[in-house]
C-alpha positions in Angstrom: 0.0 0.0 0.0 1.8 3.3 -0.9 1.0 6.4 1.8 -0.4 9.4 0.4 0.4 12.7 1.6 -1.6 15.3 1.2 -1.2 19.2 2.1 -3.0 22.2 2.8 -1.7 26.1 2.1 -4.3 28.1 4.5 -3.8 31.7 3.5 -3.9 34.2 7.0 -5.7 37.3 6.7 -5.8 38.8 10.1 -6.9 42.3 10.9 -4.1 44.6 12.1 -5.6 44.0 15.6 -4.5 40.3 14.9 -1.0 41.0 13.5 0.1 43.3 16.6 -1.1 40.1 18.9 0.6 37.3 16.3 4.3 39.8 16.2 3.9 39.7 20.0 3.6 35.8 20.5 6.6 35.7 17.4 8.3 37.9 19.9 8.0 36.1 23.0 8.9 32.4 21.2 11.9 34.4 19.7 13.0 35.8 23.1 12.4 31.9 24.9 14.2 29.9 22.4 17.3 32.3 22.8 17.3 31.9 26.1 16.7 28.1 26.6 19.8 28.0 23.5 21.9 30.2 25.3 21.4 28.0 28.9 22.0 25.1 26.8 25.5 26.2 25.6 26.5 27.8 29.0 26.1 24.1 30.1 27.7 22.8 27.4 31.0 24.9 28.4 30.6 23.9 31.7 31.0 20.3 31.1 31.2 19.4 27.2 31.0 15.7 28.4 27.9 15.1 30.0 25.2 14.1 27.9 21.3 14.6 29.2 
């Protein structure tokens, strides 16, 4: 049986009320996965050996 794949392009629209609240959230998931990268590399130079 061969798996089909299928996909879906939804095109966004949002009022300007919308895109203030969406560049916020892009913000704040920017600003977090900075942060948890950087903590991960501090670790890293702490002790390059240990593996989580």
């Amino acid at each position: 049986m061969v798996a089909v794949r299928r996909s879906f392009k939804f095109l966004m629209r949002p009022t300007r009320h919308r895109q203030i609240a969406l560049a916020a959230c892009l913000e704040d998931h920017r600003e977090l996965y900075n942060a948890a990268l950087e903590h991960r590399r501090t670790a890293y130079r702490k002790r390059p050996n240990f593996a989580h």
